[in-house]
Residue, then its C-alpha position, 0 to 999 in steps of 0.5 A: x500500500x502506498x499513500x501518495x498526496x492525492x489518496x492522503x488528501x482524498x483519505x483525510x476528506x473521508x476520514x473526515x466525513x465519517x468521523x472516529x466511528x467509521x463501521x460503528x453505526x449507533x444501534x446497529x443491533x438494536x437495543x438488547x437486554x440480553x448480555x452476552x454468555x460464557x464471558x469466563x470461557x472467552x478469558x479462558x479462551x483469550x488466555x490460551x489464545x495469547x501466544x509467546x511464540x506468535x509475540x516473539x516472532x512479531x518483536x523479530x519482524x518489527x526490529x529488523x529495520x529502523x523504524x523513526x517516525x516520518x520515514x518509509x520504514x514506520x510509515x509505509x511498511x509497518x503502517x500496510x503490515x498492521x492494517x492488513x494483519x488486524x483485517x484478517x485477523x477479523x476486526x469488521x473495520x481498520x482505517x489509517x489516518x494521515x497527519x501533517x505534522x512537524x518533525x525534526x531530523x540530524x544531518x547525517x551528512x553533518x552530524x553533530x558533535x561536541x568539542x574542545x577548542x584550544x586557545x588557537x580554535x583548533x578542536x581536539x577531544x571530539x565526540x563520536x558522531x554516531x554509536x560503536x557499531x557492537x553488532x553487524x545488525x546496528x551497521x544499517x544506513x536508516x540508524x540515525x545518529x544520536x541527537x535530541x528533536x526539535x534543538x535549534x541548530x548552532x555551534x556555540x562555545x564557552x566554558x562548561x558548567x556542570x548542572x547535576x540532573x539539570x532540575x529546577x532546583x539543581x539549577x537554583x542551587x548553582x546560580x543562587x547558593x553556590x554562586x555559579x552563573x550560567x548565564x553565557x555558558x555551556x552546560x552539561x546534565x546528566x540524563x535523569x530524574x525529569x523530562x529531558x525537555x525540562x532540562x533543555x527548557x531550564x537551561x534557556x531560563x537560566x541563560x545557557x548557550x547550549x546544553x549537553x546531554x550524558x547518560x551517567x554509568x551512575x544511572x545505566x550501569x550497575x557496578x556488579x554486572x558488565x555493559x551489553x554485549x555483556x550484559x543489558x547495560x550501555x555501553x560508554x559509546x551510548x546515547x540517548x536520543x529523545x524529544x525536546x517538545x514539552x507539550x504534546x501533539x504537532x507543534x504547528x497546531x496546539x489543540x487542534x488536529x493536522x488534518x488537511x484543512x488545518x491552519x498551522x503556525x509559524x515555527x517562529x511561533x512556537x514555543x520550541x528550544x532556543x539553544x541547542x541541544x545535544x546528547x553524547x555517551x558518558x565515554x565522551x563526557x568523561x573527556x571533559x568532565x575530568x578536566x572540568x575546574x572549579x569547586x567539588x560538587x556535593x556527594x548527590x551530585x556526584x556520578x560514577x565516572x572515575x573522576x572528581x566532579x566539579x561544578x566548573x566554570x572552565x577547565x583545570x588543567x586546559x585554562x585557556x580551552x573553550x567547549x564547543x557544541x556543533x548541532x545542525x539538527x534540522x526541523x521538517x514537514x512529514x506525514x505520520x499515520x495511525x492505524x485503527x481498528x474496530x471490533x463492534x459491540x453487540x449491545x453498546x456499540x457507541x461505548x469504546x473501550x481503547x487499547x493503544x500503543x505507539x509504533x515508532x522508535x528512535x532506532x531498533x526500539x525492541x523495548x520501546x515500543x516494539x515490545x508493546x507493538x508486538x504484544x498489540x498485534x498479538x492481543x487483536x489477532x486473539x480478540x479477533x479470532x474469538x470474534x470469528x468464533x461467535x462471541x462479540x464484545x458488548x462494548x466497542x473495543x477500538x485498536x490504536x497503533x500510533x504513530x510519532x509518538x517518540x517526538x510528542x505523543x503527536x499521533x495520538x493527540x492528533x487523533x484526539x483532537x481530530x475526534x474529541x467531541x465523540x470520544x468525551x461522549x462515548x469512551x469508557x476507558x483508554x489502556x496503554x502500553x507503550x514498552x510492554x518489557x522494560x525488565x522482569x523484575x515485576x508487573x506494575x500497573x498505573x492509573x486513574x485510583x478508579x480502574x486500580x481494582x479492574x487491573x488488581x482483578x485481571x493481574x489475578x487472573x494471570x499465570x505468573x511468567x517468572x518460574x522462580x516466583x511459581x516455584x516459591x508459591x506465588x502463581x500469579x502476576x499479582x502475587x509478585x507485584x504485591x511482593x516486589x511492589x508493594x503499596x507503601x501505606x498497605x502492604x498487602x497491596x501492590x502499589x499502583x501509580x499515577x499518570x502524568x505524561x510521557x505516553x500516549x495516555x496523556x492527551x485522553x486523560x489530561x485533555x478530554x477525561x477519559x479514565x486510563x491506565x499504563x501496563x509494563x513488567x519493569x526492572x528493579x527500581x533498588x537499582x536507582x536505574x534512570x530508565x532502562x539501560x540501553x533506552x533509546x540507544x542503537x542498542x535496543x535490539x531484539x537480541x539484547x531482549x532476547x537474550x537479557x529481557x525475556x528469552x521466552x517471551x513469556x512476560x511479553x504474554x503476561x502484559x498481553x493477557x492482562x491487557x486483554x482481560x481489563x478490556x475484556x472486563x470494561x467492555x462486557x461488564x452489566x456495570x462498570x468496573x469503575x471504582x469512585x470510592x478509591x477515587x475518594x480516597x485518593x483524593x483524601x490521601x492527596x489532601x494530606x500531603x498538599x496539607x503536610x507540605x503547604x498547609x501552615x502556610x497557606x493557613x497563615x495566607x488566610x486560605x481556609x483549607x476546610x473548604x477542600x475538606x468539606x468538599x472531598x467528603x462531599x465527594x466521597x459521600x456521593x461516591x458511596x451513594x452511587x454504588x449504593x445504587x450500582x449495587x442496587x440495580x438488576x442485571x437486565x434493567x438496561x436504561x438504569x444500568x446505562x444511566x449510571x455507567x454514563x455518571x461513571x464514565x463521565x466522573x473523569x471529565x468533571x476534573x478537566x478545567x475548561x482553561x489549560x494549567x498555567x504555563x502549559x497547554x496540553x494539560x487540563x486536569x486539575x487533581x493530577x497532572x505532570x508539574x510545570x518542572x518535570x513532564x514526566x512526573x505526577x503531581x497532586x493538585x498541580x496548579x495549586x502545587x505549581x502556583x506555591x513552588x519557590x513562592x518565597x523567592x517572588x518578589x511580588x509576594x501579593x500577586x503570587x498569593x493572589x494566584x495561589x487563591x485562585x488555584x485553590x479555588x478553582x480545584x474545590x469547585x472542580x472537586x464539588x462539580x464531581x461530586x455532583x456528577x455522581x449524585x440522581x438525575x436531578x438538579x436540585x441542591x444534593 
């Protein structure tokens, strides 16, 4: 299959007539009080069907070649494989849609590359322009060489400052208590802790004339064990692309969709970085972070380089010696496609319930996403196969491979944006995963609080892929997710985190509402990894999966079964498996800690904090009384049981403010939401939080309080407006 610019144009014409639904006609079936039978037979069917054989053979397909966003490989041939294995897979409808969208490329002609410049400006100590090529499979013409998308082009140079992690607070510490200005100067920051597109945003804010990017053995490594090919861990010539963008979808054209009638800004416009940026492997760094001068930097400061880290400005040993950064990174006009599909409910078929994973990758990307793409192909080939059995979903169950997510989440925001109105009435529930194995340590599963138990329930009822963990008495997933991940204020569960960003969840959840959750296996976190090893390195290939991850592929199965199942669960259930208790509860958990940190403060601020009290408990009153009602209701009353999966399904939306959080346009959501500092992060009560950060260092002490009030306020009327969501059909006072 081939998309010339006619059939896009023609294509996205008839996307847009027919909207999201495209096969899914309202009421098809009619209305059915019957539900559909044998459900346990279909998980029991679902289960076996899941094969690790079939996902293993899908990852070896996937990662044959580079697959980034924008190019043939990720546009042409994966987009035609997917679309064409989940029609015979039997899904009653598949469609791909186009966006032209703003990416970002190295020169590979001209790639960029670091350097010392001695007094005469002759360079010496040069980075290595591309990874050390470990495997005959990494030598491929379509690798493209480390770089950070959407950096400004240029070749400063200057002295060097060492900025730690590059946090807000790391740079506050340099320029306002150790006495160090970054102003004019190069910086380097260690990979870590927050988004990479923080660093480069702080790095501007404090006046840096570039920005190097390293990943510290301290965070990649671990001193018992060797690097790949030895074992999982990078080797020193790795490095880690990644995106730069801190919002999400195409930076032309903030929220809304890239479709052909679209009006796109200028790239003066948008809001994209003003210094360049550029990753390097910690082999590199230790070129000249050995030679750095300056003071000593704190023991939280310091990596596992064998060398004394300074803070800089400047080097010891080499005075008169300048560092240069040379970045031709280059922005550009692509076409990106996500492909859908369709299995049409039987008795709500205008209910969605949304599985999605991204397909590019900034190379081989064998973890991320390939892992999850594999798992994906996998999971609709056995939904369909049950479909061609006899058995349909009562609910729709839509497929979503995304494209373009590495660079902003833009494929999917897109297509949210594109469909928004539909999707805000009609999805039940969005379910991620974008790298299904990042380690085999233990499953984890993160949330909104009110899907926790539909995922706790799935995870029960899945065959443990760890044979150690079997042999010890623990037979399911769940079992050794409570053991290796307990919930730290009850240990006889597993813990289940929050969502703030950094996948395609995002914009469904941050955005329009929708309940979501992210599923993966992970690594030890008591390692102090900052991410998987060899993340978004030439590395991450199927035979370091393979070999160090999951030889057998059977914790790839697990993800897949239990994604499956809490689909399955969210489509078929009479009621909802949506828990509006535990959303009250993490709410109250959450004022606890906003009260621990900030209330004394905002006490003596005038701020009467009983006003989030009273209307938390408000909240989970209305809580206990609809599933008072739940409980009450019978299984075949069909227009009561719709009523009350409608309130919900709808609660989500309540905490979505009609205006953006401060300083950030993708994000709407007022209880949770990634920080103005870190997109990767989950904050509790983000404006507010966002608005007391660092509040005694403004100078306009009135005009900050003033904003703090306002945040207050609009989060206890957002909580009350949910509260009311969840009341009777009346509008009288509740």
């Amino acid at each position: 299959m081939t998309f010339s610019k006619t059939k896009l144009v023609a294509l996205s014409l008839v996307i847009g007539c027919v909207g999201l639904g495209i096969g899914i006609i309202i009421g098809y079936f009619g209305i059915q009080e019957s539900v559909p039978t044998e459900n346990e037979s279909i998980h029991k069917k679902l289960m076996k069907e899941i094969s690790n054989e079939r996902i293993e053979q899908n990852l070896w397909d996937i990662t044959r070649k580079p697959h980034i966003a924008g190019r043939d490989t990720d546009e042409k041939v994966l987009v035609e494989r997917i679309k064409n294995d989940w029609e015979n897979a039997g899904l009653d409808s598949v469609v791909v849609h186009p966006y032209d969208v703003l990416l970002s490329y190295p020169l590979q002609s001209d790639s960029n590359y670091v350097a010392l410049l001695d007094k005469d400006g002759n360079e010496y100590e040069v980075s290595q322009k591309k990874e050390l090529v470990i495997d005959e499979e990494q030598n491929d013409p379509d690798v493209v060489n480390p770089f950070n998308a959407y950096s400004a082009p240029g070749t400063p140079s200057g002295d060097l400052v060492y900025v730690n992690y590059g946090t807000i607070d790391d740079f506050i510490e340099l320029n306002r208590n150790v006495g160090i200005s970054t102003s004019g100067k190069v910086c380097i920051s260690r990979y870590g802790k927050i988004f990479r597109g923080d660093k480069a945003k702080h790095a501007e804010q404090y006046g840096c004339l570039g920005l190097i990017l390293y990943s510290d053995p301290a965070d990649y490594t671990v001193p018992w064990a060797g690097v790949y090919p030895s074992d999982w861990y990078l080797p020193p010539t790795g490095a880690q692309r990644g995106t730069l963008w801190v919002e999400n979808g195409d930076p032309r054209t903030p929220n809304y969709p890239s479709i052909s009638s679209a009006w796109h800004m200028s790239e003066m416009e948008i809001p994209l970085p003003k210094i360049p940026v550029t990753p390097i492997g910690y082999g590199d760094a230790w070129k000249y972070l050995e030679k750095l001068g300056g003071a000593e930097v704190p023991e939280s400061w310091r990596g596992d380089l064998n060398i004394t880290y300074r803070y800089g400005p400047g080097f010891n040993s080499h005075t008169e010696s300048k560092i240069k950064m040379y970045v031709k990174t280059k922005n550009q006009a692509a076409i990106i496609h996500n492909v859908v599909g369709y299995i049409q409910g039987g008795v709500e078929p205008d209910r969605y319930v949304i599985f999605g994973n991204h397909r590019d990758a900034w190379v081989f990307g064998a973890i991320d996403p390939s892992s999850g793409t594999a798992v994906l192909m996998e999971m609709v080939r056995a939904f369909g196969k049950m479909v061609k059995q006899g058995w349909r979903p009562r609910r729709t169950l839509v497929f979503c491979s995304w494209g373009a997510e590495e660079y902003g989440l833009i494929g999917s925001t897109e297509w949210v944006e594109e469909f928004q109105k539909e999707l805000q009435s009609r999805t039940v529930a969005y379910l991620n995963v974008d790298s299904a194995v990042n380690g085999n340590f233990t499953f984890r599963g993160s949330g909104v609080s009110s899907l926790r138990d539909v995922v706790f329930e799935a995870a029960k009822l899945v065959d443990n892929p760890d044979s150690a963990e079997v042999a010890a008495g623990r037979s399911t997933v769940y079992d050794t997710w409570k053991l290796k991940l307990a919930d730290n204020d009850n240990l006889d569960i597993p813990y289940f985190g929050g969502l703030g960003s950094g996948s395609d969840y995002a914009t469904f959840l941050q955005v329009i509402g929708i309940c979501s959750i992210d599923l993966r296996y992970v690594y030890d976190y008591s390692t102090d990894l900052g991410s998987y090893p060899v993340y978004h390195s030439v590395y991450e290939t199927f035979e370091l999966v393979s070999k160090f991850v999951d030889p057998d592929f059977k914790f790839h199965q697990a993800v897949g079964r239990v994604w499956a199942e809490v689909g399955r669960k969210l489509s078929d259930s009479v009621v909802l498996p949506i828990n509006c208790r535990l959303y009250a509860k993490d709410l109250q958990k959450k004022e606890d800690s906003l009260i621990t940190e900030f209330g004394e403060k905002m006490s003596d601020h005038g701020i009467d904090l009983k006003l989030l009290q009273d209307a938390i408990q408000m909240f989970a009153t209305a809580a206990e009384k609809i599933h008072n009602r739940a409980d009450a209701l019978k299984p075949n009353d069909f227009y009561a049981n719709r009523a009350l999966n409608d309130q919900l399904m709808q609660l989500e939306r309540a905490f979505i403010d009609v205006n953006p959080l401060p300083g950030r346009i993708s994000y709407r959501h007022v209880i949770s939401a990634p920080s103005l500092h870190n997109n990767y992060g989950n904050t509790a009560f983000p404006g507010l939080v966002d608005a007391m950060f660092d509040i005694d260092a403004d100078p306009d002490q009135e005009g900050r309080w003033d904003e703090v009030r306002r945040q207050y306020s609009i989060l206890v009327f957002h909580i009350l407006s949910a509260a009311s969501t969840l009341g009777p059909v009346t509008l009288e006072q509740k």
